[in-house]
C-alpha positions in Angstrom: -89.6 -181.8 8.3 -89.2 -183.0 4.7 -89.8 -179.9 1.9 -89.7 -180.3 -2.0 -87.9 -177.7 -3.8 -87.9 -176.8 -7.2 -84.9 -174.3 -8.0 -83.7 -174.6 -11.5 -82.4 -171.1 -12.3 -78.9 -169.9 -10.8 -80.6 -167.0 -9.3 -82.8 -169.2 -7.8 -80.7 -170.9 -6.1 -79.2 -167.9 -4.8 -81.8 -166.9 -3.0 -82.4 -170.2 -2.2 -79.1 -170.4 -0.2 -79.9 -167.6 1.2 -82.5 -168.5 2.7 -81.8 -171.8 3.8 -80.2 -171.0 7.4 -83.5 -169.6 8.4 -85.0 -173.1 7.8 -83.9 -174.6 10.7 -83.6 -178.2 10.8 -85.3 -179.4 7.4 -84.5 -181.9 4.8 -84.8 -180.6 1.4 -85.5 -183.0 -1.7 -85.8 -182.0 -5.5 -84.0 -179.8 -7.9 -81.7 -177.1 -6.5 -77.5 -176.7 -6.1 -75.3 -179.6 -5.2 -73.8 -177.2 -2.2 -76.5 -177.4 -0.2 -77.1 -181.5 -0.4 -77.7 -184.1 -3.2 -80.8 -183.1 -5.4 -82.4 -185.7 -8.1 -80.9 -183.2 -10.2 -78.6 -180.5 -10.1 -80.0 -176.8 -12.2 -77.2 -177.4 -15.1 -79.1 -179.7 -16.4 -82.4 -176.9 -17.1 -80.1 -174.2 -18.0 -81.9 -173.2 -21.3 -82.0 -169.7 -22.8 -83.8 -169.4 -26.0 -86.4 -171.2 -28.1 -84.2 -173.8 -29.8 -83.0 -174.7 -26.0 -86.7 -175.0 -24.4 -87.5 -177.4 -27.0 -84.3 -179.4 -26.5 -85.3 -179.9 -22.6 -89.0 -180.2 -22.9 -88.9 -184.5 -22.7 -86.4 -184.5 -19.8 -88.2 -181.8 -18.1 -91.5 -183.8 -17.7 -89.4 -186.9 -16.5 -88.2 -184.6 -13.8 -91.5 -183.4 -13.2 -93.4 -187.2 -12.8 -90.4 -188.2 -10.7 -90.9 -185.2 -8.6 -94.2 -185.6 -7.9 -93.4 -189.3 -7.4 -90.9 -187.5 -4.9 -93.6 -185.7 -2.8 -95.4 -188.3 -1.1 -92.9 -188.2 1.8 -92.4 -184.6 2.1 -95.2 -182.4 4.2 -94.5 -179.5 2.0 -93.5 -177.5 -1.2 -91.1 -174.5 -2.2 -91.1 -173.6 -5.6 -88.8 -170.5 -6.6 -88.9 -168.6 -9.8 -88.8 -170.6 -13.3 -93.1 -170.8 -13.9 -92.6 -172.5 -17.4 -91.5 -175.6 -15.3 -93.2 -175.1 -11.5 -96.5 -174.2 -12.6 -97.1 -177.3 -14.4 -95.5 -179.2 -11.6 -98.1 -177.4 -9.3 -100.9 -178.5 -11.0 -99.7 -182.1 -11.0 -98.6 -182.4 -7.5 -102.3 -180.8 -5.9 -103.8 -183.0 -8.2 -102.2 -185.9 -6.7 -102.0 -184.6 -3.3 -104.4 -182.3 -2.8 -104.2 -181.5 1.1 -100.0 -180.7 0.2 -99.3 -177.2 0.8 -97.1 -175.4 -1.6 -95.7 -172.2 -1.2 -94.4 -170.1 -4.4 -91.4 -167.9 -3.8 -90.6 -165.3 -6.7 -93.4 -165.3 -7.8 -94.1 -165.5 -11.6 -93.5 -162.0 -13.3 -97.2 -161.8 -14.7 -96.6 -157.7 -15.0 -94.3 -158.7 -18.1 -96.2 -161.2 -20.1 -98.2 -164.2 -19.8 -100.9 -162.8 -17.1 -102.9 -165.5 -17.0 -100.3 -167.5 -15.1 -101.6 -165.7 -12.2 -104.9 -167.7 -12.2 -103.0 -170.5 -12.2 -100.6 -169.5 -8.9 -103.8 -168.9 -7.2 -105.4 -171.9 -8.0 -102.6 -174.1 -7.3 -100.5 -172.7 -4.4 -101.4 -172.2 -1.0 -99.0 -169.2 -0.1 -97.7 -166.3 -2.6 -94.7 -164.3 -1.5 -93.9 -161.7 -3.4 -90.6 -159.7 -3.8 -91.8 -156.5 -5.4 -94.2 -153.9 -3.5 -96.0 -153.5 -7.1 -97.2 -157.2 -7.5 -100.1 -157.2 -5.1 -102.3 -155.4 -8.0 -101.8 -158.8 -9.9 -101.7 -161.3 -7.1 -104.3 -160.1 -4.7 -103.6 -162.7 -2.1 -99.6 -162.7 -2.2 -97.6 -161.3 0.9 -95.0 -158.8 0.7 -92.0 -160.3 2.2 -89.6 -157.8 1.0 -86.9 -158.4 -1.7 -84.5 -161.4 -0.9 -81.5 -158.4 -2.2 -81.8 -156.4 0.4 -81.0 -159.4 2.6 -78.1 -161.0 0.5 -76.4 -158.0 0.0 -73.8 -157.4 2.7 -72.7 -154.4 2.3 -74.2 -150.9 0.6 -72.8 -147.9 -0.8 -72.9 -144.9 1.2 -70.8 -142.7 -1.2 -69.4 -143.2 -4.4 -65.8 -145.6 -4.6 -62.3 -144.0 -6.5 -60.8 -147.5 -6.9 -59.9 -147.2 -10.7 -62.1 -150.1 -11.0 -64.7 -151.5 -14.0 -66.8 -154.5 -13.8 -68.0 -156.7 -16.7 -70.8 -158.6 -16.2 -71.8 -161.2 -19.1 -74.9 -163.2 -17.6 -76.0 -166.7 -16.2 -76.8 -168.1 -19.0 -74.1 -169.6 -21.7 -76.0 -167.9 -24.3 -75.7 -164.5 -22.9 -72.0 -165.0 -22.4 -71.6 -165.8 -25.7 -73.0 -163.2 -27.1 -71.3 -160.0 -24.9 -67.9 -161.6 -24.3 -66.7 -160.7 -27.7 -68.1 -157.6 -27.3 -66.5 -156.8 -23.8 -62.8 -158.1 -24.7 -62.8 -155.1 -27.3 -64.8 -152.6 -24.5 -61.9 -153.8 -22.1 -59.2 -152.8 -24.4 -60.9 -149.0 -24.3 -60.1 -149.0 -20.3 -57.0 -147.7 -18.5 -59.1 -148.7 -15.6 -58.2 -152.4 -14.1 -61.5 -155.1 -15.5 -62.9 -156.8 -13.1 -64.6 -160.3 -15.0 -67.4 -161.1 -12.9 -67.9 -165.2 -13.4 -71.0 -167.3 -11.9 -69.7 -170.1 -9.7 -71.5 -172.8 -11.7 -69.5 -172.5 -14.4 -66.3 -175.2 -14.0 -63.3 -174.6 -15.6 -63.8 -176.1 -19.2 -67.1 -174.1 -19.5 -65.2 -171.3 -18.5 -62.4 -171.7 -21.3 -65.0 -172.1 -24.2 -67.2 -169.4 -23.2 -65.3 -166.7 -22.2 -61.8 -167.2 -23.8 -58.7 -165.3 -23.0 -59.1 -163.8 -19.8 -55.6 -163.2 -18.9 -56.6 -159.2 -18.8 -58.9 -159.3 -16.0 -59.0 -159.6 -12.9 -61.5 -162.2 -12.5 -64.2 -162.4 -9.2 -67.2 -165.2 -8.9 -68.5 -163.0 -5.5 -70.9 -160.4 -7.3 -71.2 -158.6 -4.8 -67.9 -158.0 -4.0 -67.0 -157.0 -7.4 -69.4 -154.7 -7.4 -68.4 -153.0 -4.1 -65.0 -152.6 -5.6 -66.0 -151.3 -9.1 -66.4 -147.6 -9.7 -68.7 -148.8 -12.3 -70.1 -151.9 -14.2 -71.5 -153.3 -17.7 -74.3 -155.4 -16.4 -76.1 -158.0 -18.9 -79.9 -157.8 -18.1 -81.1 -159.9 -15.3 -80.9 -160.4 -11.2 -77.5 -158.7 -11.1 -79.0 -155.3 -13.0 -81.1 -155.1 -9.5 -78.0 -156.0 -7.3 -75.9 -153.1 -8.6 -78.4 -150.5 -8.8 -79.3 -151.3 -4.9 -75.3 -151.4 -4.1 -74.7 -148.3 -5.5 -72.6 -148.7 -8.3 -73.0 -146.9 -12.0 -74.2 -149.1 -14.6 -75.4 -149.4 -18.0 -77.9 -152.4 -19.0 -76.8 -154.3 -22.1 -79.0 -157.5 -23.6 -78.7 -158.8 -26.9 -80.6 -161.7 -28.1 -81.3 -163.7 -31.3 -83.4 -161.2 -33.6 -86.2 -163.7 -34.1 -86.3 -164.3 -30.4 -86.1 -160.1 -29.3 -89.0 -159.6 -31.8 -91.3 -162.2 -30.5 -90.0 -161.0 -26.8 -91.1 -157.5 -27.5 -94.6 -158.5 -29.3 -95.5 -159.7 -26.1 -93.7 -158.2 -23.3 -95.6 -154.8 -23.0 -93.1 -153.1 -20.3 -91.3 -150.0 -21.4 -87.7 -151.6 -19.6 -85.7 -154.0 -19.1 -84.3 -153.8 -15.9 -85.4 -154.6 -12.7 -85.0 -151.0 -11.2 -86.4 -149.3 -14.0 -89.3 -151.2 -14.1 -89.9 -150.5 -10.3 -89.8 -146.9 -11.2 -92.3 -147.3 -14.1 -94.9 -149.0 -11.6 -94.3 -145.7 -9.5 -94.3 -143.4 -12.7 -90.5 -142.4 -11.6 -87.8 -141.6 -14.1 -85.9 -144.6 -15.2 -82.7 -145.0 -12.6 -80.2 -146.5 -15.5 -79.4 -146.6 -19.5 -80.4 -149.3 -21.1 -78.8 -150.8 -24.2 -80.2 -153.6 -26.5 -79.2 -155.3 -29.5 -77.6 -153.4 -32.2 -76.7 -150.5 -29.3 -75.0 -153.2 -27.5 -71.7 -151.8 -29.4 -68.3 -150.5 -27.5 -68.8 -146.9 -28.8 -72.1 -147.1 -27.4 -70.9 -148.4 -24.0 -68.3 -146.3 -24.0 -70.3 -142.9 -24.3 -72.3 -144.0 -21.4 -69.8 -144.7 -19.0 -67.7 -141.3 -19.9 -71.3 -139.2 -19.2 -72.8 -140.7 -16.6 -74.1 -139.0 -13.9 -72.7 -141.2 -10.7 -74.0 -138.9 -8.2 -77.6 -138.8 -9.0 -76.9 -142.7 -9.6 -76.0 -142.9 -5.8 -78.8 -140.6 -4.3 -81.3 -143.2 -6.5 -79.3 -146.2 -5.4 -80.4 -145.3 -1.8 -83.9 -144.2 -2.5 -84.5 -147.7 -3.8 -83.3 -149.6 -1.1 -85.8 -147.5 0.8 -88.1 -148.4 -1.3 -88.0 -152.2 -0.8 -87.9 -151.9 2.7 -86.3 -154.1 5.3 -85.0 -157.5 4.4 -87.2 -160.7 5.7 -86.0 -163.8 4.9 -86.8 -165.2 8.6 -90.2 -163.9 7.7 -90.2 -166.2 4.6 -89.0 -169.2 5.6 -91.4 -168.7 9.3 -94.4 -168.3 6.5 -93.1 -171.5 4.8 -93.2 -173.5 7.3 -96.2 -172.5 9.6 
């Protein structure tokens, strides 16, 4: 069997690899990481964050598209994960063109944040919805539950609270992001006695790392997130995938996001949710206290930071850490890829 996939984010392609064992012997085509075959193109090339980036992208994303859906006739089905800005457009184009194709949508888009409307769309253009958060069904009526891919990716959890002497720093996916905390976390760094553990994304080569993160010669640095985590006692965590990660491992955090001020402002005109984070807004859907601090823009500071980390409260971080794994329930990513391909 032949599947399209359309993975352009780094965390998609995370749980992409993840899942790809439990799809047997398939042939995958399309846009997703070079470690697991040779896409038409790799995800570095749609790594935008940002306004002026989108635009920037917008005429070699719809040559991608048309040569993706030029792509599909050999394939007998479709995975999309994650990234709606680019997938549902490319959804509509390949079920107008084939219209018997099935296409399953994996992460589904996060309608509960903004931009509802792209849940008509899903419906009217994909043939199976999996969702990874218990909360979605009240927006996507017909999606299945499938569990979070997390709780599956993550190896190990913590059962008690680690004395390792141990921080983490985590600065994002996205160049941008980096950019904007690493200045900020070489002076945090300086405030430790603790050893820093510089967690790095693998897709980043060596020059990348050089400009965007500068001297590192003070950390100890770690591409595994998961394993830094597990060995920090606690972690900075820039807003994304990874804020979910350590709050189900187990390990005190504080959320930090900053953001061009134009760009926040417009992001908090229409994104109605009261947090940022992933946990936190699980909690909200359940009226539950928030589970971490969350720091944005001009808190983003080290004082800030600091203060967080010195009160903390890492044993009612733990007991939460383990109601929310409960929460999400078993891991089924043989249950996803079994739905994909049915």
């Amino acid at each position: 069997m032949k599947i399209l996939v359309s993975a352009l984010e780094p965390s998609s392609n995370l749980h992409l690899k993840a899942l790809y064992p439990h799809l047997g012997d398939v042939e995958i085509c399309g846009i997703f990481d070079e470690s697991l075959g040779t896409p038409l193109y790799s995800p570095k090339e749609f790594s935008v964050m940002g306004i002026k980036d989108v635009i920037g992208k917008i005429f070699s994303a719809k040559e991608a598209m048309a040569e993706l859906v030029f792509l599909a006739r050999d394939v007998q089905k479709v995975l999309l994960i994650d990234a709606p800005a680019f997938n549902l457009p490319l959804a509509k184009k390949l079920k107008q063109r084939y219209p018997d194709l099935e296409i399953s949508y994996y992460i589904l888009p996060k309608v509960w944040a903004w931009k509802k409307k792209r849940a008509v769309k899903v419906d009217k253009y994909c043939d199976k919805l999996l969702s990874i958060f218990p909360f979605e069904k009240q927006f996507y009526p017909r999606c299945t539950y499938v569990g979070n891919p997390l709780i599956d990716e993550i190896k190990t959890f913590k059962t008690e609270l680690s004395k390792n002497g141990k921080i983490a720093f985590l600065a994002g996916s996205r160049k941008s992001e980096v950019r904007s905390l690493m200045p900020i976390y070489h002076e945090l760094q300086a405030q430790h006695k603790e050893e820093a553990i510089l967690v790095i994304p693998p897709h980043f080569d060596a020059e990348e790392i050089q400009d965007l993160y500068g001297d590192i010669s003070k950390y100890t640095v770690i591409k595994n997130t998961h394993k830094a985590l597990l060995q920090a006692d606690f972690a900075y965590v820039c807003s994304g995938t990874a804020t979910l990660e350590c709050s189900l491992i187990g390990t005190p955090m504080v959320l930090v996001f900053v953001a061009n001020k134009l760009e926040y402002w417009i992001g908090r005109k229409f994104v109605k949710l009261k947090h940022v984070g992933l946990a936190n807004i699980i909690y909200d859907f359940e009226n539950k206290e928030e589970m971490h601090i969350e720091l944005l823009q001009d808190e983003v500071n080290v004082k800030r930071m600091y203060e967080v980390y010195e009160n903390i409260d890492k044993k009612e971080f733990l007991k939460r850490s383990i109601e929310l794994r409960k929460e999400l329930g078993k891991s089924r990513l043989k249950d996803v890829a079994e739905i994909i391909l049915k």
